[in-house]
C-alpha positions as CSV (number, residue, x, y, z in Angstrom):
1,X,-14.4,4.1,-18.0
2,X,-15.3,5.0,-14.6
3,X,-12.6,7.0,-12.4
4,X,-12.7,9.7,-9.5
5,X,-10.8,12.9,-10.1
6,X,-10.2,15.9,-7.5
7,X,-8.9,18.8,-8.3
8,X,-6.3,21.0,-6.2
9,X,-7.6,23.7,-3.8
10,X,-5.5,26.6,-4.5
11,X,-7.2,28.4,-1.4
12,X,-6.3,25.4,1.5
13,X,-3.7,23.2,1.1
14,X,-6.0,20.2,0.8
15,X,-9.4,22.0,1.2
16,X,-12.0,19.3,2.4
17,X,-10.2,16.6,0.7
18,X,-6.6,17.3,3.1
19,X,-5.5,14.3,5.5
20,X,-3.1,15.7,6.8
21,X,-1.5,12.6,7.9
22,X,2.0,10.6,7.7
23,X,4.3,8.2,8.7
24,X,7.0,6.1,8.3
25,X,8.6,2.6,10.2
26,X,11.3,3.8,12.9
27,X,14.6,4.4,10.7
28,X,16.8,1.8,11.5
29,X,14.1,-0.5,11.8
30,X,13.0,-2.7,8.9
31,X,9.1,-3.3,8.2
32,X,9.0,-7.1,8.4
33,X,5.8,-7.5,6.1
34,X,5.0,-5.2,3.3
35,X,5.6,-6.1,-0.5
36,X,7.5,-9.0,-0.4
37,X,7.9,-9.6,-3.5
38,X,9.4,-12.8,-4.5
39,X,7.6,-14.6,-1.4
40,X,4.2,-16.2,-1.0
41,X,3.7,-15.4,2.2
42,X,5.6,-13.7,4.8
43,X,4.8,-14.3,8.5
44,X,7.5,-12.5,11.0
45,X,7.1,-13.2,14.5
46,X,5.4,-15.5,16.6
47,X,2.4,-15.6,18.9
48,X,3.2,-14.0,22.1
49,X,0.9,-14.1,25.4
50,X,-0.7,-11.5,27.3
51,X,-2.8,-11.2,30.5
52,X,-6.6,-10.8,30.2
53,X,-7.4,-7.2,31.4
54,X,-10.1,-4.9,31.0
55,X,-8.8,-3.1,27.9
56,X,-11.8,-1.5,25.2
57,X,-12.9,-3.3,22.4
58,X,-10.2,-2.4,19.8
59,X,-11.8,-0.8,16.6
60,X,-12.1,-3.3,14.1
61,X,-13.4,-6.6,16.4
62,X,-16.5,-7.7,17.7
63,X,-15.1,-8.8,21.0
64,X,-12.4,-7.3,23.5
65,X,-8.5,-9.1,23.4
66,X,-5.8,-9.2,26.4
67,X,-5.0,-5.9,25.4
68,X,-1.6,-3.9,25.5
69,X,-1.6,-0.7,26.3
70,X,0.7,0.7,23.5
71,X,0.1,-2.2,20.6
72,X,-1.9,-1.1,17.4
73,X,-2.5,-3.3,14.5
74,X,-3.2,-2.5,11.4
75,X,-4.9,-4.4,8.8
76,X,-5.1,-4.2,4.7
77,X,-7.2,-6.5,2.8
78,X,-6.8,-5.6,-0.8
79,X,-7.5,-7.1,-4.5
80,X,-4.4,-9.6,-4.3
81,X,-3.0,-8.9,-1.1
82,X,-3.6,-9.8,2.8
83,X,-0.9,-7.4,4.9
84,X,-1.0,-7.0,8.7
85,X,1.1,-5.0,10.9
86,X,1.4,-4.5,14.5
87,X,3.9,-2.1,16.3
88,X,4.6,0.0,19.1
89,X,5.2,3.7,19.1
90,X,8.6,5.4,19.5
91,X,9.3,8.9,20.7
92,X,9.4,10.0,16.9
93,X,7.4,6.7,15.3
94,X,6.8,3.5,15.8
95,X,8.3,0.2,15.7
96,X,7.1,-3.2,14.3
97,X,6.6,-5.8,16.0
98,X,4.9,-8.5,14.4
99,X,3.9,-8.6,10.3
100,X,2.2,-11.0,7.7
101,X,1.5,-10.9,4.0
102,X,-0.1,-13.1,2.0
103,X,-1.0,-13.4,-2.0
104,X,-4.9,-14.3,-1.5
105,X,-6.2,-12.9,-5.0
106,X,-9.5,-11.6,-3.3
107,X,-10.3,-10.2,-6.7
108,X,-9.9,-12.9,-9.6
109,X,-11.9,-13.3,-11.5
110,X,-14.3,-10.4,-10.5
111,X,-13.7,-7.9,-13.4
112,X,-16.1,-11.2,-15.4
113,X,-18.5,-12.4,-12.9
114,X,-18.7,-8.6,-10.7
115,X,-18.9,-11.9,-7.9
116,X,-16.2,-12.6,-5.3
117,X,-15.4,-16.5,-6.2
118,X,-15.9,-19.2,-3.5
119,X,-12.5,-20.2,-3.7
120,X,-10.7,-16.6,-3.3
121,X,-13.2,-16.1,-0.4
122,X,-12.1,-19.2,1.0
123,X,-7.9,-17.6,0.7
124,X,-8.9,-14.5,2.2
125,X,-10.5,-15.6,5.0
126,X,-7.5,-18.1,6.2
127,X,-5.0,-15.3,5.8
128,X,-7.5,-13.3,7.8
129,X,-7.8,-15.8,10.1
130,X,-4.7,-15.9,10.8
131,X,-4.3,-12.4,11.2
132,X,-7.1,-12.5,13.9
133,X,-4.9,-15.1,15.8
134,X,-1.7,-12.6,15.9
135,X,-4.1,-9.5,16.7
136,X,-5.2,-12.1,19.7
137,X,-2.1,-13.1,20.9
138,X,-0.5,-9.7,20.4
139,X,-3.2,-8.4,22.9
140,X,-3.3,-5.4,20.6
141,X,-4.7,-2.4,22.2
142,X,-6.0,-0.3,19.2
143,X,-6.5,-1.4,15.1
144,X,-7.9,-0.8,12.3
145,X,-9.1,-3.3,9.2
146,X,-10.3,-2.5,5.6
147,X,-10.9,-3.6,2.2
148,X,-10.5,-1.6,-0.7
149,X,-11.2,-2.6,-4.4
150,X,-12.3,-6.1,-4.3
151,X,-15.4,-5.6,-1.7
152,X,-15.9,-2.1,-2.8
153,X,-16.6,-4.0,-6.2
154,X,-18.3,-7.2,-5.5
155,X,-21.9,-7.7,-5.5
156,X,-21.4,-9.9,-2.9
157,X,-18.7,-8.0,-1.0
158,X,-21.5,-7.4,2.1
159,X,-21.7,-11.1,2.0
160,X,-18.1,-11.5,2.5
161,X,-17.7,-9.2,4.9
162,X,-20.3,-10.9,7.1
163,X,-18.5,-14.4,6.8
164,X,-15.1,-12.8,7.7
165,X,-17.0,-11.7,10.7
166,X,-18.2,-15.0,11.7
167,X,-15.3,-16.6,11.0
168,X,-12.8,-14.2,12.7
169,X,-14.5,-11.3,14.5
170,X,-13.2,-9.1,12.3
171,X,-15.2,-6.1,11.2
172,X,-13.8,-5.1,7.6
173,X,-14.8,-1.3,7.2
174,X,-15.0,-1.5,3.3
175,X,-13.2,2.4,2.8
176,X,-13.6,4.5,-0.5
177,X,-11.3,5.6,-2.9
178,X,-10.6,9.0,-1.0
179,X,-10.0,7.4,2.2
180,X,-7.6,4.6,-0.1
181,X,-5.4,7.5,-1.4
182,X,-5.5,9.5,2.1
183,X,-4.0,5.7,3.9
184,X,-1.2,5.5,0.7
185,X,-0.2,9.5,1.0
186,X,-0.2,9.3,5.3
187,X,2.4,6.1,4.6
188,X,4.8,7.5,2.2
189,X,5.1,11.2,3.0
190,X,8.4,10.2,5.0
191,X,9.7,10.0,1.3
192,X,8.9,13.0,-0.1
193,X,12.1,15.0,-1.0
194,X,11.9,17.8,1.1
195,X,14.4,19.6,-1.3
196,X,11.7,19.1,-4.1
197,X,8.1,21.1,-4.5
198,X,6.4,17.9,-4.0
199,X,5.8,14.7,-5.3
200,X,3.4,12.6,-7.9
201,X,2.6,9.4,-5.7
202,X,1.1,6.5,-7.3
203,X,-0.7,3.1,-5.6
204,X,-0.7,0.3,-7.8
205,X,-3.4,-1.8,-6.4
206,X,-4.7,-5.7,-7.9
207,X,-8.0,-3.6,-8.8
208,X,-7.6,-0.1,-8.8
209,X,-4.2,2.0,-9.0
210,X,-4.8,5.9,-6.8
211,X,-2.7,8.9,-7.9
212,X,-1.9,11.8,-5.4
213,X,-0.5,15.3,-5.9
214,X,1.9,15.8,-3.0
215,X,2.8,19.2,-2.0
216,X,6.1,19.5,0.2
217,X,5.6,17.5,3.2
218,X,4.2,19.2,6.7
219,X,5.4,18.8,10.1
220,X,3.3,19.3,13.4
221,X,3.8,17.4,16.5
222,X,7.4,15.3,17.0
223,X,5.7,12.0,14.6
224,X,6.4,11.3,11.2
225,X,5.7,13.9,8.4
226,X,2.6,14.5,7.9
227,X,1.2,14.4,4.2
228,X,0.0,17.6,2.0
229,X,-2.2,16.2,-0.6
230,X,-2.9,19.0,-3.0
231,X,-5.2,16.5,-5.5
232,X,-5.8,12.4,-6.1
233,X,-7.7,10.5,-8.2
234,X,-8.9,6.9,-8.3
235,X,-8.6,4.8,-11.6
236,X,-10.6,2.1,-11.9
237,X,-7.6,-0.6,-13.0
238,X,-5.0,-2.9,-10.9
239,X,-2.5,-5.3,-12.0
240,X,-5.3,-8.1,-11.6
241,X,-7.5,-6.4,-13.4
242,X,-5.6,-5.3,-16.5
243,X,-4.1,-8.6,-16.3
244,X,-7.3,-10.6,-16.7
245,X,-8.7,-8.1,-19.0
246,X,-5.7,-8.4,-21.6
247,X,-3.5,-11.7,-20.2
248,X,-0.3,-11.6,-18.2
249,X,1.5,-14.6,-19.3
250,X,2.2,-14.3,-22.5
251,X,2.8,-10.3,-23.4
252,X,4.0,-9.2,-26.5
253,X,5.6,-5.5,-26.9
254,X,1.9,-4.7,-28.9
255,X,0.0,-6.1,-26.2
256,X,2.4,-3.7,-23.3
257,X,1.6,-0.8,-25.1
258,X,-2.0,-1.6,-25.8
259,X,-2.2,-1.8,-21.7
260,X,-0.1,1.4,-21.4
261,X,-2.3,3.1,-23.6
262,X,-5.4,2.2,-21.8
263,X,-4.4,3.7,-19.2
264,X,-2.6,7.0,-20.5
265,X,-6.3,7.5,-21.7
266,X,-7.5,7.4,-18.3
267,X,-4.3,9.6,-16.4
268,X,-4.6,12.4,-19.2
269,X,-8.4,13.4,-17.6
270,X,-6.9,13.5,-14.0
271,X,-3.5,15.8,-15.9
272,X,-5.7,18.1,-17.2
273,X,-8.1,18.6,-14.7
274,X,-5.2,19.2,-12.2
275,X,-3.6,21.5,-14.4
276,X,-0.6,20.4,-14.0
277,X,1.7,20.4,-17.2
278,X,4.8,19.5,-16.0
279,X,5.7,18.4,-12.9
280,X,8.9,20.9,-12.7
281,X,10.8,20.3,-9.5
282,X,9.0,17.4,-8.1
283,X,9.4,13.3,-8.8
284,X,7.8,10.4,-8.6
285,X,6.7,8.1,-5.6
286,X,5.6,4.9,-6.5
287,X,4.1,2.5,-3.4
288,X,3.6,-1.3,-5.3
289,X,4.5,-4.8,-5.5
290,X,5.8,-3.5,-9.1
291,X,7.2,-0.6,-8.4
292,X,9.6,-2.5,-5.3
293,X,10.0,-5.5,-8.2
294,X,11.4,-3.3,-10.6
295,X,13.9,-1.9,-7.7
296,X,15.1,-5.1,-6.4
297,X,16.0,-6.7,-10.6
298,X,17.9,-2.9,-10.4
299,X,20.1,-3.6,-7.8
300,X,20.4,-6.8,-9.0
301,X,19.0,-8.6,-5.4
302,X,19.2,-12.2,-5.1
303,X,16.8,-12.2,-2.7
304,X,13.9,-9.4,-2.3
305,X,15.8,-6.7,0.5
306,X,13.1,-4.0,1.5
307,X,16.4,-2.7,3.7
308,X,17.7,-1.8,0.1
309,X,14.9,-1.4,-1.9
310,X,12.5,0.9,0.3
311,X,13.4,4.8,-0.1
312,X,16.0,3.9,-3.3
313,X,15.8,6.3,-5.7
314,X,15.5,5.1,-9.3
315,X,16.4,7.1,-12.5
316,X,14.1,7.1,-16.0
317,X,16.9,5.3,-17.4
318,X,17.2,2.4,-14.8
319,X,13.3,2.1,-15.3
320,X,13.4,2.3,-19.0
321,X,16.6,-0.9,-18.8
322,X,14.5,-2.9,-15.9
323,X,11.5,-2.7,-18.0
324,X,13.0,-4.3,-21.1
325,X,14.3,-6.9,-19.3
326,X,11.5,-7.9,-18.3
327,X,9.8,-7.8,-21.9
328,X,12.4,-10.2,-23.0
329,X,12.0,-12.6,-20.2
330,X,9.3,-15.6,-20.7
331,X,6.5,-16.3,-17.9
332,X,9.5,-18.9,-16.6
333,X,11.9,-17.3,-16.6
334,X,9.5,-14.1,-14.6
335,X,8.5,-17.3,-11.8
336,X,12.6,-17.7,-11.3
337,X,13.3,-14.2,-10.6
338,X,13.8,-14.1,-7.0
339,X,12.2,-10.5,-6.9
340,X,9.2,-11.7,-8.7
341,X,8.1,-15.1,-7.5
342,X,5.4,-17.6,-8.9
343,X,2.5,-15.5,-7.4
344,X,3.4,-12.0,-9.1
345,X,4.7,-13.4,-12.6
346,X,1.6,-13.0,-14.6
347,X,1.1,-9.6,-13.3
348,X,4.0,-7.7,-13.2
349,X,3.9,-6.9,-16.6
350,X,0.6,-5.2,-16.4
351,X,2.1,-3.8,-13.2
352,X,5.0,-1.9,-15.4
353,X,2.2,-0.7,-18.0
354,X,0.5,1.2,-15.3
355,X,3.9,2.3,-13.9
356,X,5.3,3.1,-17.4
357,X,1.4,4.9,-18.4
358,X,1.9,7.0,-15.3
359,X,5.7,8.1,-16.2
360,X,4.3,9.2,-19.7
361,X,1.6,11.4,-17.9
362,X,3.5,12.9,-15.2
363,X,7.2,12.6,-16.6
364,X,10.2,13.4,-14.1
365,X,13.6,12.0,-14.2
366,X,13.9,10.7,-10.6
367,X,11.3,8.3,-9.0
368,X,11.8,6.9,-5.7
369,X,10.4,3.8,-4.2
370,X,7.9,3.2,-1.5
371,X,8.1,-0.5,0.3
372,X,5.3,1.1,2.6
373,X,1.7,2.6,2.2
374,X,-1.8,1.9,4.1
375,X,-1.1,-0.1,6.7
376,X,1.6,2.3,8.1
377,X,-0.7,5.2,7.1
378,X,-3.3,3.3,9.2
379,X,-0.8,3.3,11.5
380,X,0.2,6.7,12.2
381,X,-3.2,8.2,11.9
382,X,-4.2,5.9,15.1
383,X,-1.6,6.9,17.0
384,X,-1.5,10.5,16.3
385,X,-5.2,10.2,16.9
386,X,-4.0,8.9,20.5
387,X,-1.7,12.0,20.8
388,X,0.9,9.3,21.3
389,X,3.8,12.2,19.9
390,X,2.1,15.0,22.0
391,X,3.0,12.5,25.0
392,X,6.2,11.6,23.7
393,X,7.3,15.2,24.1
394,X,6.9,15.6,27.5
395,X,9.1,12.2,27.9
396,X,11.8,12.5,26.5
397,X,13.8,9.2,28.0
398,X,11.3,7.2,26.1
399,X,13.7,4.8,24.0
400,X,13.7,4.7,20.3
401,X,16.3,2.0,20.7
402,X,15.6,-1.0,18.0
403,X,16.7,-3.9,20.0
């Protein structure tokens, strides 16, 4: 079974491997778009307008857009996910403006055929299309678009990525697992306790799930915290993937811990080569559809909150209750659960043996919950690029106001 493993580098903080990156939405200010859970497709905020002027071509586009000066948009095409977000930046971090997030399934069926399928080309390309038409309207100024699992996979992934550019002028930069757990760690270092020696964070992806060691979060200019990755790791299995490979509907408590097993086998490697026995004063991060699921049936949500679920803090116990609710629920009664939906139904329960497979690897009693990831690590790595902070501090009027 194929994975990537990267051991710490006691002598630099990150040695070769650091991004020292991070982010996080302006507090106060909700994310419209990520992990919606119990929803198709989530489209917040319309097409605005813009003047034509004679702005650069944005990274990620074949041809220039009425650009504004302070819009970037980022852009995450994964195994079952479409997510766009554009925003602005604040004095301290930015602020969304426009988001959408659809359930495309880029990657079914690939784990058989190693193929993309017609038909889940055909879904990712309308979301993306879509997305081109906000990134349009929006007049963004800068952005950044990628694909992770699905193309890195395919044997037709280059052909894909050519038709997306046909189709929309989007240029999907296919990125590797490195760069994949770089994006998740710059997103969700805002949520590192900084009372803690670090955190384990973990990506559940549709195709492949990325595991970081976080060391205590950095700081450096007046942005977001910036991300001290000490060691990751790429697995090759996602909730689509494990789902196909062992069935999602139908899951017995033998066929769970067949999946958790699977995948203890593959975390124990990355353990050991980390040398990292217990993770002591650190806890968990978890950035997934699952992982906010498993938050939102916790606080009993009747509708899928990332105002409530994003940063909460969930205990071993709380886990261990949500968990078992879910193995005693049928695939119907999984598509009524307002913080699972139709489109996540057959999958969350592989979802929770990856979650669950990583808690057995890295056990801690506190794990705290991520609604965010690559796009906003996308996101702040743009901007700080820009120096968009450096500026910021030498203006200090600039408003961080979220009306």
């Amino acid at each position: 079974m194929r994975d990537e493993t990267h051991r710490p580098s006691p002598d630099k903080a990150c040695g070769d491997r650091a991004l020292s990156v991070g982010g996080e939405p302006e507090s106060g200010c909700p994310d419209l778009g990520p992990s919606i859970a119990a929803r198709d497709e989530v489209d917040c905020g319309g097409a605005g307008s813009a003047a034509p002027c004679a702005e650069p071509v944005p990274m990620g586009t074949r041809f220039g857009y009425p650009g504004s000066d302070n819009l970037y948009a980022a852009l995450d095409l994964g195994t079952n996910n479409c997510r766009l977000l554009v925003a602005r930046p604040t004095a301290r971090n930015f602020r969304v403006v426009d988001a959408f997030s659809r359930i495309v399934r880029l990657g079914e069926g690939l784990g058989a055929s190693g193929r993309l399928s017609a038909a889940a080309m055909g879904r990712a390309v309308g979301a993306l299309e879509v997305c081109a038409g906000k990134i349009q309207a929006r007049g963004v100024k800068r952005m950044r678009v990628i694909a992770t699992e699905a193309c890195r996979a395919a044997a037709n992934g280059d052909e894909f990525c050519s038709v997306v550019e046909d189709r929309t002028g989007l240029v999907l930069e296919v990125v590797d697992r490195r760069t994949e757990a770089g994006l998740a760690a710059a997103g969700c270092a805002p949520l590192v306790d900084p009372n803690c020696d670090g955190a384990i964070l973990f990506d559940i992806g549709g195709g492949s799930t990325e595991v970081v060691w976080l060391g205590r979060r950095a700081a450096g200019d007046d942005g977001p915290p910036r991300a001290r990755i000490r060691s990751w790791a790429s697995l090759p299995v996602g909730v689509v993937s494990l789902a196909e490979r062992h069935g999602g509907v139908k899951v017995s408590c033998d066929l769970f811990h067949r999946m958790v097993a699977e995948v203890v086998d593959m975390l124990e490697g990355v353990r050991q080569s980390w040398g990292l026995r217990q993770p002591g004063r650190m806890h968990l991060l978890g950035t997934s559809g699952t992982v906010t699921t498993v938050a939102g049936i916790h606080l009993g949500l009747d509708r899928y909150d990332r105002t409530r679920v994003d940063g909460a803090w969930l205990y071993a116990d709380d886990i261990c209750e949500v968990v078992d609710r879910l193995m005693g629920m049928s695939f119907e009664e999984r598509v009524s659960n307002p913080c699972i939906g139709a489109q996540r139904a057959d999958l969350v329960l592989a979802g929770c043996a990856i979650m669950e497979a990583v808690r057995e690897t890295f056990p801690a009693e506190r794990l705290r919950v991520a609604d965010r990831g690559l796009r906003e690590g996308m996101l702040v790595q743009l901007m700080r690029a820009d120096g968009v902070w450096k500026r910021h501090r030498a203006q200090p009027s600039y408003s961080e106001s979220c009306t």
